[in-house]
KOLGUPA-393085 format. One record per residue (C-alpha): residue in three letters; chain; x, y, z. Coordinates in Angstrom, 2 decimals, padded with zeros to 5 digits. Layout:
REM residues N
+------+-----+---------+---------+---------+
: type : mol :       x :       y :       z :
+------+-----+---------+---------+---------+
:  ALA :   A :       X :       Y :       Z :
...
+------+-----+---------+---------+---------+
***
This chain:
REM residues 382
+------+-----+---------+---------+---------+
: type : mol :       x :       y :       z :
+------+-----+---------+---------+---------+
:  UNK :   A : -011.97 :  001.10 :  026.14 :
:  UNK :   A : -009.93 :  003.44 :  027.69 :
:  UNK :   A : -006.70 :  005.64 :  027.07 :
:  UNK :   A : -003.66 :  005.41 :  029.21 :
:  UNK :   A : -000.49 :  007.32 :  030.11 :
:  UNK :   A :  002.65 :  005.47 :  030.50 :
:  UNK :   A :  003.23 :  001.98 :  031.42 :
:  UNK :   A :  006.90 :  001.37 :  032.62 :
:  UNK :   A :  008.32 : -002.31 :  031.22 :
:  UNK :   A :  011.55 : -003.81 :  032.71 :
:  UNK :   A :  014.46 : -002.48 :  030.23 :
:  UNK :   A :  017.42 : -003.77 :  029.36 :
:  UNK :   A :  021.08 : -001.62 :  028.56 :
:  UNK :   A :  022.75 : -002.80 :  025.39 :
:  UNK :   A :  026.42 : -002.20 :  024.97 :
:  UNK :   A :  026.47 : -002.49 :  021.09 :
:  UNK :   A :  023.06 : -000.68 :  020.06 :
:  UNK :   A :  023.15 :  001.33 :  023.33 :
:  UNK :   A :  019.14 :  001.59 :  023.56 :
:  UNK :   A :  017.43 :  001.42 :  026.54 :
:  UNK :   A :  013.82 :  000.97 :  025.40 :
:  UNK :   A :  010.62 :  001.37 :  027.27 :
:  UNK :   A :  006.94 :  000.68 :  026.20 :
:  UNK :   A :  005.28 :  003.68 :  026.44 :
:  UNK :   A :  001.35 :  002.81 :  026.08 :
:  UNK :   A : -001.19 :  004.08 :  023.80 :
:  UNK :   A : -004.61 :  002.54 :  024.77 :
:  UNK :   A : -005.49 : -000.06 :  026.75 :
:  UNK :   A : -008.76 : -002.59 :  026.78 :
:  UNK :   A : -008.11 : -003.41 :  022.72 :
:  UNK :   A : -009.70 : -006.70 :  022.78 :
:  UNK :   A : -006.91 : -008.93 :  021.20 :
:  UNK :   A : -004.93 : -006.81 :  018.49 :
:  UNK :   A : -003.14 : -008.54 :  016.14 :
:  UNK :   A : -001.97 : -005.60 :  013.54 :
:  UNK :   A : -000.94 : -002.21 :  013.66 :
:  UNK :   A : -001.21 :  000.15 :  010.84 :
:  UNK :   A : -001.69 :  003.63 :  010.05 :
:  UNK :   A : -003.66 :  005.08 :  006.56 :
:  UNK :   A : -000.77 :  008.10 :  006.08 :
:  UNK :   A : -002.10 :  010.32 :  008.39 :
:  UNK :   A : -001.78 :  010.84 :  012.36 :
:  UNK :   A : -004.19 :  007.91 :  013.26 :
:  UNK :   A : -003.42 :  004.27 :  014.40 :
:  UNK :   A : -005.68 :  001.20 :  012.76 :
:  UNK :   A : -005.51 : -001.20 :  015.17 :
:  UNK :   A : -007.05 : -004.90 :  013.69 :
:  UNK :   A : -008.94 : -006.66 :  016.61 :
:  UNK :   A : -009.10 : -010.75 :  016.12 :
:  UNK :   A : -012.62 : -011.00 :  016.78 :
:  UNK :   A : -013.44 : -008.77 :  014.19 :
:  UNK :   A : -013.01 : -005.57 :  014.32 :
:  UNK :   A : -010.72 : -002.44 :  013.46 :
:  UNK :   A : -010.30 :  000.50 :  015.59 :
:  UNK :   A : -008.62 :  003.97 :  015.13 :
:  UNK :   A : -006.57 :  005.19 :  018.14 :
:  UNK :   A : -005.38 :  008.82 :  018.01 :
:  UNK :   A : -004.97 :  011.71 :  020.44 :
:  UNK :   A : -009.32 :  011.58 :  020.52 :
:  UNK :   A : -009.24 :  008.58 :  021.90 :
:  UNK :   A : -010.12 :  004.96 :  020.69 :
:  UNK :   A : -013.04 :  004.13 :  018.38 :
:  UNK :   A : -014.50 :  001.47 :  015.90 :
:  UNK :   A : -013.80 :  001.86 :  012.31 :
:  UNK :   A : -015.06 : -001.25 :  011.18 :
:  UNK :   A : -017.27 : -004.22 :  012.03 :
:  UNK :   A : -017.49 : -007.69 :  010.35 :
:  UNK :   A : -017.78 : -010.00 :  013.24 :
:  UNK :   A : -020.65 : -011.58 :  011.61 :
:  UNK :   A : -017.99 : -013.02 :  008.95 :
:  UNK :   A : -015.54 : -013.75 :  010.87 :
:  UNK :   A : -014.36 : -017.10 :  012.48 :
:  UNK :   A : -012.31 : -017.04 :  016.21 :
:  UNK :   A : -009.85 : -017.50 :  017.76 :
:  UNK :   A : -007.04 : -019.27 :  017.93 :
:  UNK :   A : -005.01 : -018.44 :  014.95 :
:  UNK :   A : -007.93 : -017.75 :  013.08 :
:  UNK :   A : -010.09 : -014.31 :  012.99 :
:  UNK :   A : -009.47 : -010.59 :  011.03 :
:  UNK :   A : -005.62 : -010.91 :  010.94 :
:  UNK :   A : -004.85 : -007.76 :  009.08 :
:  UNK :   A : -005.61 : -004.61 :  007.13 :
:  UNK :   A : -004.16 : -002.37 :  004.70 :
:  UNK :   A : -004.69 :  000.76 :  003.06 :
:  UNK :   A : -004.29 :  001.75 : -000.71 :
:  UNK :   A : -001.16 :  003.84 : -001.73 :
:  UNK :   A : -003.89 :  006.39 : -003.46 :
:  UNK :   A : -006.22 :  006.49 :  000.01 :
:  UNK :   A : -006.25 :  009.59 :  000.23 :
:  UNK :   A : -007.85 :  009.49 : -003.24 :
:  UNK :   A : -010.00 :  006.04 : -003.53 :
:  UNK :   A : -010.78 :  005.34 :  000.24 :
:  UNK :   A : -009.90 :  001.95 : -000.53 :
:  UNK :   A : -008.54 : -000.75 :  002.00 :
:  UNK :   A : -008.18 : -004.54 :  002.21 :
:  UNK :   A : -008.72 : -006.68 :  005.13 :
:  UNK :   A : -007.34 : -010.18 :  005.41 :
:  UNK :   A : -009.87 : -012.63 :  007.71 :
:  UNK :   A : -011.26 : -016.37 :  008.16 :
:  UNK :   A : -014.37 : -016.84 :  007.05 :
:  UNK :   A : -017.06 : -018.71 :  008.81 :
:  UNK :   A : -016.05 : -021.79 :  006.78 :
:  UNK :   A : -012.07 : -021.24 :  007.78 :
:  UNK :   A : -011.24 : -020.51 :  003.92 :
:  UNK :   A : -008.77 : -017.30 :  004.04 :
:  UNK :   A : -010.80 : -014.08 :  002.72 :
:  UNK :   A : -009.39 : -011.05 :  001.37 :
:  UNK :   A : -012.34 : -008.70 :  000.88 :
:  UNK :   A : -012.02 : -004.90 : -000.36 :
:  UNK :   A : -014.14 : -001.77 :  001.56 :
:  UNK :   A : -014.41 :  001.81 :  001.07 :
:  UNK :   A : -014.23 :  004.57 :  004.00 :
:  UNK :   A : -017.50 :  006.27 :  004.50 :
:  UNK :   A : -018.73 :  009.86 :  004.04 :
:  UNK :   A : -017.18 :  009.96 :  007.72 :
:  UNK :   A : -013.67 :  009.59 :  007.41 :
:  UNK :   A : -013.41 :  007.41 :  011.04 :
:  UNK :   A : -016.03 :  004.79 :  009.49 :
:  UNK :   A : -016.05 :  002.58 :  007.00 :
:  UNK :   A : -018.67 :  001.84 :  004.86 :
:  UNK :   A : -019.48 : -001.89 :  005.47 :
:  UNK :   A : -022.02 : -002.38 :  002.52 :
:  UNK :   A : -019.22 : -001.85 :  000.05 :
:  UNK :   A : -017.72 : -005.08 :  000.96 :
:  UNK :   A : -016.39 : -006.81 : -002.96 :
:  UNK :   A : -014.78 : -010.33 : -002.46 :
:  UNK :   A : -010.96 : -009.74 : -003.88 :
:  UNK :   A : -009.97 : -013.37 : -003.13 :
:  UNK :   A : -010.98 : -016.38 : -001.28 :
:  UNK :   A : -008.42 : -019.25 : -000.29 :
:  UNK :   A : -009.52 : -022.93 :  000.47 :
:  UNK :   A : -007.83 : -023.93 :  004.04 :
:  UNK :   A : -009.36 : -027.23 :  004.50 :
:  UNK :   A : -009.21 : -029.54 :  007.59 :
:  UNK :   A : -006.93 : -027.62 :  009.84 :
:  UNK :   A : -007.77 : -024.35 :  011.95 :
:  UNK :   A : -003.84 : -023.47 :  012.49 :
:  UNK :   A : -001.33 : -021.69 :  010.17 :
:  UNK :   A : -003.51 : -019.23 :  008.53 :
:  UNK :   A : -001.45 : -016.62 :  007.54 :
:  UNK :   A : -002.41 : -013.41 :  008.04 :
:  UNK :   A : -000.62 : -010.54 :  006.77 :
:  UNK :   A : -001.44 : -007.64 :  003.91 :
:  UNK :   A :  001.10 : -004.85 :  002.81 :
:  UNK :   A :  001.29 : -003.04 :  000.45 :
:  UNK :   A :  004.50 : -002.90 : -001.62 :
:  UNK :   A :  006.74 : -000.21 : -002.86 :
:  UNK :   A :  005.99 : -001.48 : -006.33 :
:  UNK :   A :  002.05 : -000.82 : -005.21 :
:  UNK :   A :  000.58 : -004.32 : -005.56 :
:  UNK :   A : -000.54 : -006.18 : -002.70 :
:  UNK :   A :  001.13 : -008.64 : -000.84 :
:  UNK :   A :  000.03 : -011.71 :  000.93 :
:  UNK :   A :  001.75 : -014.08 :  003.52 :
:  UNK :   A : -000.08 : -017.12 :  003.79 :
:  UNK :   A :  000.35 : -020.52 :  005.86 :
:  UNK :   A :  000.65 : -023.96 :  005.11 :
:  UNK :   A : -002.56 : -025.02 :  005.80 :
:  UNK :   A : -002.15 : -026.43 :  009.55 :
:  UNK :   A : -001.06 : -029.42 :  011.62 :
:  UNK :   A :  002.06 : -030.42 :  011.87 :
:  UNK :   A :  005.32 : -030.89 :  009.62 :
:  UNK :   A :  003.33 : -029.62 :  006.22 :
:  UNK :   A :  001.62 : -033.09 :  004.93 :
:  UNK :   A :  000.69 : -032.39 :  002.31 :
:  UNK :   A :  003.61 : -030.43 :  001.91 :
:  UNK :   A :  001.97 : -027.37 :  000.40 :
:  UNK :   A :  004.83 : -024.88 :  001.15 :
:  UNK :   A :  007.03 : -026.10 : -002.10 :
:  UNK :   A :  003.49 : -027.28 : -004.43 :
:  UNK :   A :  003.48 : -024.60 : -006.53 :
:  UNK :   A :  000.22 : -025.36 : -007.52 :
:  UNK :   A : -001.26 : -024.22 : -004.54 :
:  UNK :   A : -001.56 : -021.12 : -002.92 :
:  UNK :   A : -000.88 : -021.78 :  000.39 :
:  UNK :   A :  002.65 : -021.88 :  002.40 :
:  UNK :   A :  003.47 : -018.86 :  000.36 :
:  UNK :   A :  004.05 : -014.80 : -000.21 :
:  UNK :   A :  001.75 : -013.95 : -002.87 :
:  UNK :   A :  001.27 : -010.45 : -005.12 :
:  UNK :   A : -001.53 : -009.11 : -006.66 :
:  UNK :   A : -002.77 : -006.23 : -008.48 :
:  UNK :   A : -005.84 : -004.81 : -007.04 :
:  UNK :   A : -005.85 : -001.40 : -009.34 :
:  UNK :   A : -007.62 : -002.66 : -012.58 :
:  UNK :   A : -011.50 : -003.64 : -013.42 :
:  UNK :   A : -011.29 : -007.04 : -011.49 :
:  UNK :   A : -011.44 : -008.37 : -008.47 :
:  UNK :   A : -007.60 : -008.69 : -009.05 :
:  UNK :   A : -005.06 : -009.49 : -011.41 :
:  UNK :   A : -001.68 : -010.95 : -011.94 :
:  UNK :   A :  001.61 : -008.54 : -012.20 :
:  UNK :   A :  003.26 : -009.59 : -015.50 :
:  UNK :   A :  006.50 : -009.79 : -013.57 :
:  UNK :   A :  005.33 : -012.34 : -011.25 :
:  UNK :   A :  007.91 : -014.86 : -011.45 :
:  UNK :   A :  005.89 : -017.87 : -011.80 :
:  UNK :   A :  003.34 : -016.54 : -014.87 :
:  UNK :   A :  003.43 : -018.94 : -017.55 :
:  UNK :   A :  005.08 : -021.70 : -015.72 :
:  UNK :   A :  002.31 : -024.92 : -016.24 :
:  UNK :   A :  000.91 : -025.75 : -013.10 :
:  UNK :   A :  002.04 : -023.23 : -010.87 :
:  UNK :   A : -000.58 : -020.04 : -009.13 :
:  UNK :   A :  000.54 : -017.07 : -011.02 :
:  UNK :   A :  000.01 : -015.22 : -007.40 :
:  UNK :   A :  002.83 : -016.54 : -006.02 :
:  UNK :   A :  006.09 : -014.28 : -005.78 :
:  UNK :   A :  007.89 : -016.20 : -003.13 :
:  UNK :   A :  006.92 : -019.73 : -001.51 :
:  UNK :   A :  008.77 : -022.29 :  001.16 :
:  UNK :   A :  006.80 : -020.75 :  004.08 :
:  UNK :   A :  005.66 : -022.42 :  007.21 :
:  UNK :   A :  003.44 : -019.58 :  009.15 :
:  UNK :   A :  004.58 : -016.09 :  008.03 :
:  UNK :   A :  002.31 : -014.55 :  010.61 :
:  UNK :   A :  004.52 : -011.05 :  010.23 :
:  UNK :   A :  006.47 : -009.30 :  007.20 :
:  UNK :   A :  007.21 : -005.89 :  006.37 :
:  UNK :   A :  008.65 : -003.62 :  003.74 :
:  UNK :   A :  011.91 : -001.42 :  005.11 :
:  UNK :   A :  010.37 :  002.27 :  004.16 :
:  UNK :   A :  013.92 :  003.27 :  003.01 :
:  UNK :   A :  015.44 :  000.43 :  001.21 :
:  UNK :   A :  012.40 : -001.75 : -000.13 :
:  UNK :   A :  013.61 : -004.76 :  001.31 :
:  UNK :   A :  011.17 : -007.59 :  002.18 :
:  UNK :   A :  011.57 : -008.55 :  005.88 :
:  UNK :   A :  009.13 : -012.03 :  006.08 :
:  UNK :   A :  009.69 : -014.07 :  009.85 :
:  UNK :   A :  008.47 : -017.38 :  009.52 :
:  UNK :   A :  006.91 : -019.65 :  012.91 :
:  UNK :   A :  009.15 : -022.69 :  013.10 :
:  UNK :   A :  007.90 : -026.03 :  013.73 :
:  UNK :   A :  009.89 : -026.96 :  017.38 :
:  UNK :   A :  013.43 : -025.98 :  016.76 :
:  UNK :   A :  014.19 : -022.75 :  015.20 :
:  UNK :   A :  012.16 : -019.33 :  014.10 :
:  UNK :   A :  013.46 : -017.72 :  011.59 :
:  UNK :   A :  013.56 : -013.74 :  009.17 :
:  UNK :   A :  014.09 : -014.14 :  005.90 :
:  UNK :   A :  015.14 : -010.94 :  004.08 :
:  UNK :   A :  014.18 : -010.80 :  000.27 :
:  UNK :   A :  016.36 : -007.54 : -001.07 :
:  UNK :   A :  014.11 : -004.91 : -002.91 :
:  UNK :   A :  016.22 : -006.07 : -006.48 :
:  UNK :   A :  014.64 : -009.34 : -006.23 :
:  UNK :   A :  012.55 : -011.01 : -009.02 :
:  UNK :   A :  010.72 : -012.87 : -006.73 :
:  UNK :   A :  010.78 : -016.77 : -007.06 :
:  UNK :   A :  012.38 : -017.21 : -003.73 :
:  UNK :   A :  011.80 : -020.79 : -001.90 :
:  UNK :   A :  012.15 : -020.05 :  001.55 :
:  UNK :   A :  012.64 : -023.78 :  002.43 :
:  UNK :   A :  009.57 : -025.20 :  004.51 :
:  UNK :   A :  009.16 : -028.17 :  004.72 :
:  UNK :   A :  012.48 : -029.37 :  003.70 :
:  UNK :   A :  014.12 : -027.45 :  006.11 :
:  UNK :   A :  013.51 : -025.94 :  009.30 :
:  UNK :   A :  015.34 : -022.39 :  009.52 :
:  UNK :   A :  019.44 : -023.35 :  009.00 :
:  UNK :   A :  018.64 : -027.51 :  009.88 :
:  UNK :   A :  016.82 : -030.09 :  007.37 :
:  UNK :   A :  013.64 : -031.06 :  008.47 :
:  UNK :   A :  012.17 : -033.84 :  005.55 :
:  UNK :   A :  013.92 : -034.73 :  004.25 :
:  UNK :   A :  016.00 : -035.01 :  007.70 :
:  UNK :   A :  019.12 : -035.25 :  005.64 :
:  UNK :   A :  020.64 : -033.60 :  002.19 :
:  UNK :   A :  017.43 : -031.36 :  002.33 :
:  UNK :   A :  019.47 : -027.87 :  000.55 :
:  UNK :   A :  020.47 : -028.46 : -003.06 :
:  UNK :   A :  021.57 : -024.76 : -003.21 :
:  UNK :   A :  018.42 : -023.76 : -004.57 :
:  UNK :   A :  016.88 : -022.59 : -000.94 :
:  UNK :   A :  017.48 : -019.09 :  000.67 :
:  UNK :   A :  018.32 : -019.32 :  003.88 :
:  UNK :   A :  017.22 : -016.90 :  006.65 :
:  UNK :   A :  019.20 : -013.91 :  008.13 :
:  UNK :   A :  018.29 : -014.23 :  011.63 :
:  UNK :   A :  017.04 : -017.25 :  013.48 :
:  UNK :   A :  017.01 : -018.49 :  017.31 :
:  UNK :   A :  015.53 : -021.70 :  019.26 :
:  UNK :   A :  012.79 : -022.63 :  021.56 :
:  UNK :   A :  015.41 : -021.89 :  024.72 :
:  UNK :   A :  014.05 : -019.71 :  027.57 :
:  UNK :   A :  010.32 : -019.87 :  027.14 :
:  UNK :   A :  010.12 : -019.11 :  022.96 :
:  UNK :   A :  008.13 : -020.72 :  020.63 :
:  UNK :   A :  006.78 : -018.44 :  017.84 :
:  UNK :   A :  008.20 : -015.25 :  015.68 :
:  UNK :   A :  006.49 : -012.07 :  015.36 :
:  UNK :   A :  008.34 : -010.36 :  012.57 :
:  UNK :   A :  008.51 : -006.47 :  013.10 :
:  UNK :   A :  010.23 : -003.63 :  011.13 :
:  UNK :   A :  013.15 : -002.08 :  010.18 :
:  UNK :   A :  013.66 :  001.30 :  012.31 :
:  UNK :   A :  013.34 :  003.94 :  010.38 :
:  UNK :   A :  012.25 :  006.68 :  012.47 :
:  UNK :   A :  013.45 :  010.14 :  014.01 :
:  UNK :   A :  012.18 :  009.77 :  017.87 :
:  UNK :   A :  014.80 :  006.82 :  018.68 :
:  UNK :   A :  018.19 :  007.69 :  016.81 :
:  UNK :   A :  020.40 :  004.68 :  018.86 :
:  UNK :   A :  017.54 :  002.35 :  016.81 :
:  UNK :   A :  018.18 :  003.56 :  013.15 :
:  UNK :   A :  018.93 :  000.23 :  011.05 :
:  UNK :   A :  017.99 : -002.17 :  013.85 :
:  UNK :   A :  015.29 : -004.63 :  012.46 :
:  UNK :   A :  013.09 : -005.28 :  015.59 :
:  UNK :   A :  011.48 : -008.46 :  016.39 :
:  UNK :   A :  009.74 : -010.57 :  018.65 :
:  UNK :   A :  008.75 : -013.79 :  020.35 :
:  UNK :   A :  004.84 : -014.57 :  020.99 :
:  UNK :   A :  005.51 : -017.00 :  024.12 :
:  UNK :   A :  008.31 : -015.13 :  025.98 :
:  UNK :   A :  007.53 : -011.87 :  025.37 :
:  UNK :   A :  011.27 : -010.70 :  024.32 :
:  UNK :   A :  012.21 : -008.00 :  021.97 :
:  UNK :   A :  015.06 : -008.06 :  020.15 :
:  UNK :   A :  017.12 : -006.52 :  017.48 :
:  UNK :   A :  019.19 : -006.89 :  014.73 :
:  UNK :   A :  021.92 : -004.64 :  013.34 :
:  UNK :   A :  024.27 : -005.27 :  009.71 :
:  UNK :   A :  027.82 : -006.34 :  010.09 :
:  UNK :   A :  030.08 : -004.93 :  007.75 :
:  UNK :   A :  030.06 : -008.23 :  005.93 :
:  UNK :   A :  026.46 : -008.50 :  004.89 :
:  UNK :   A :  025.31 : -010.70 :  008.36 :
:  UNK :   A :  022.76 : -009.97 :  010.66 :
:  UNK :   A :  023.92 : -009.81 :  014.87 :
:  UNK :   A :  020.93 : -010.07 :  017.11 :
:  UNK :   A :  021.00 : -009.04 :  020.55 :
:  UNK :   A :  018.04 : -008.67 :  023.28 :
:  UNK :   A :  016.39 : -005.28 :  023.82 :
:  UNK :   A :  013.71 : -005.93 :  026.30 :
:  UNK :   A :  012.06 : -008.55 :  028.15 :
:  UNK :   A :  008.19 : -007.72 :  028.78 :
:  UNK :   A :  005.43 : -009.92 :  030.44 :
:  UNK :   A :  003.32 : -009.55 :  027.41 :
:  UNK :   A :  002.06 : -011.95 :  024.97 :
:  UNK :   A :  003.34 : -009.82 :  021.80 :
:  UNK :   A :  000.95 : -010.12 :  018.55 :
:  UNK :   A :  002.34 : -007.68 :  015.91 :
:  UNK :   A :  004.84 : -004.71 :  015.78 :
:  UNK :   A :  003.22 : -001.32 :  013.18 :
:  UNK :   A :  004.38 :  001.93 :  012.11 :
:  UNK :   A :  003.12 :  004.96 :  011.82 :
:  UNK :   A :  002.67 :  007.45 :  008.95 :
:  UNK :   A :  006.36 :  008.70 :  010.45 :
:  UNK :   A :  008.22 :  005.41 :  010.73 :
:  UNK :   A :  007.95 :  005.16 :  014.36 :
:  UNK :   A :  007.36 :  001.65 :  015.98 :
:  UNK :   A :  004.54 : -000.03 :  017.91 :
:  UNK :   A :  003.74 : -002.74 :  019.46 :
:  UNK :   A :  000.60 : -004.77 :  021.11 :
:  UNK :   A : -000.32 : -007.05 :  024.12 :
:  UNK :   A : -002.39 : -010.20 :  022.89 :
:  UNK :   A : -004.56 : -010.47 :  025.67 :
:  UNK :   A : -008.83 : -009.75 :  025.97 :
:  UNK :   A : -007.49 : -006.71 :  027.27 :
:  UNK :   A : -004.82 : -005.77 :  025.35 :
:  UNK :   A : -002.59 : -002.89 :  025.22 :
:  UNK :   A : -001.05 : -000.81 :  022.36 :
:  UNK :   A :  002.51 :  000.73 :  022.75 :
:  UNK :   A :  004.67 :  003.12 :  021.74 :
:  UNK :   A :  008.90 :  001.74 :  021.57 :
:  UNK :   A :  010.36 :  004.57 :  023.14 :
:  UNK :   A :  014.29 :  004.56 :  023.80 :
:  UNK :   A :  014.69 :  006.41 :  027.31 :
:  UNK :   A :  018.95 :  006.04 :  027.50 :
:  UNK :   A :  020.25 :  009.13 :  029.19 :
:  UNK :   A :  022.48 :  010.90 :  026.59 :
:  UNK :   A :  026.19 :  010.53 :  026.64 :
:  UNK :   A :  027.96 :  013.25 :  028.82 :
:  UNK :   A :  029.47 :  015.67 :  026.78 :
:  UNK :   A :  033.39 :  015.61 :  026.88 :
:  UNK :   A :  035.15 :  018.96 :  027.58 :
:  UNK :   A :  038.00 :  019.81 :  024.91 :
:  UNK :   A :  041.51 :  020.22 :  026.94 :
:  UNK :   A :  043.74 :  023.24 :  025.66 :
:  UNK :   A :  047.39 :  023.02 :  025.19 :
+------+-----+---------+---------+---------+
***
């Protein structure tokens, strides 16, 4: 693997946001990344499908962890994600999220070595083990951490097409879902008392909000709290749903009964009123096909970007962003249009924004906005 300088992306002028972003790149030869994350200091964790996890920093790029023994690729399956405990600085804890060699979903628990760039992979302990049967598709794959300091966990449906077994609203099952955990006390895990679905017969105590096709991507907005979770649509619409940090939890997100804003099965009178509906959505026009959910901006580098809620699409490569109206709607407008295949946005320990190419030899990036500043008027005297 190598280090690079700066790699120059067509960029676009907006009017409205008035950014002109470029990609300014990181490291190069990451073999596929698919999540970007940093342990509250100055170095990047980069997740690699196939396996692995690899700090990038001003020394350069090099392996933190290694469970490619455990791990089952590609496609959408492999190590999807990792993240690192609140108290890290204290514990050395962090959490990775991976299919196993069967192609259950894993979430496993290691400790950082004596050598604070390596892991130690003997201290591997088993924190939770989903069945995914039959399918090798819509696996999930993201871990973050909350403000509230549990652990959350975006899972898929369990594959194929159109939810069959229509695990997205079964509340009895795990998958199709956002779930939260505690991962603090003497057990593997346990169940937040606050959960909205403890108690309720029949229903996984995990779950904190369900309705969920694919939610490859969500994020917590550093500032506010709130719960940005994009969804992969099924051949119409892809869609960010925005849970507010004063929720309960208990949110159905709508899958399978409806796709984004449109009913899907049933194809008619799918929305009783009980669904949330997302914030932002767009179709499969111009080359798009799947979501990758991003953050809210909430860094100093890129001023024009403060509040915009970046975003992605997998197929066509396009960024975009999404700015409040004064009413409480979301306006979406395109940012930039690169060549690359784009896996996962991550911030750093400062708020600023990254993203990565998902190719064999992929690149990491830095979103830099490079518009000229305004001319300075000159006051006229009387």
């Amino acid at each position: 693997m190598r280090t690079a300088t700066l790699l120059l992306l067509c960029t676009l002028s907006l009017s409205s946001m008035q950014a002109q972003l470029t990609l300014q790149s990181v490291a190069t030869g990451l073999d596929r990344p698919v999540g970007i994350t940093h342990a509250g200091d100055a170095r990047l964790f980069v997740t690699l499908q196939r396996g692995r996890i690899v700090i990038v920093d001003a020394a350069g790029v090099r392996e933190f962890l290694d469970i490619r023994t455990r791990v089952r690729c590609c496609g959408e399956e492999g190590l999807l994600s990792v993240a690192f405990h609140p108290r890290y600085a204290e514990n050395g804890f962090f959490f990775v999220y991976y299919t196993d060699l069967n192609g259950d979903i894993a979430i496993d628990r290691f400790r950082v070595s004596a050598d604070p760039d390596r892991a130690d992979g003997a201290s591997r302990t088993m924190v939770l083990h989903i069945p995914h049967p039959v399918n090798n598709n819509h696996n999930g794959g993201q871990l973050q951490f909350g403000p509230d300091g549990y652990l959350y966990i975006g899972t898929g449906d369990g594959g194929a097409g159109g939810d069959p077994p229509n695990n997205a609203q079964r509340l009895e099952t795990r998958l199709g879902k956002i779930l939260r955990i505690d991962v603090d006390g003497d057990e593997a895990y346990a169940i937040p008392v606050t959960n909205p679905f403890v108690g309720v017969p029949g229903a996984r105590p995990e779950i904190w909000a369900y309705g969920l096709r694919n939610p490859w991507r969500f994020s917590f907005d550093r500032a506010t709290g709130d719960l940005w979770i994009a969804d992969v649509g099924q051949d119409r619409l892809e869609e960010v749903n925005l849970q507010p940090s004063t929720s309960m939890g208990g949110e159905n997100y709508g899958w399978r009964r409806m796709e984004g804003s449109m009913c899907f099965n049933p194809s008619t009178n799918c929305n009783d009123g009980s669904l949330t509906l997302p914030v932002i959505e767009y179709g499969r026009s111009g080359g798009a096909c799947s979501v990758t959910g991003g953050y809210r901006y909430r860094g100093t580098m890129n001023p024009r970007l403060r509040g915009v809620y970046l975003y992605a699409d997998y197929c066509n490569g396009v960024i975009s962003g999404a700015r409040e109206n004064a009413g409480g709607s979301w306006s979406s407008e395109l940012l930039l249009d690169t060549p690359w295949l784009i896996s996962t946005f991550g911030e750093d320990a400062n708020g600023e924004l990254y993203v990565a190419d998902h190719a064999d030899d992929g690149t990491l990036a830095r979103i830099v906005d490079t518009t000229p500043p305004a001319p300075r008027r000159r006051a006229v005297g009387r």
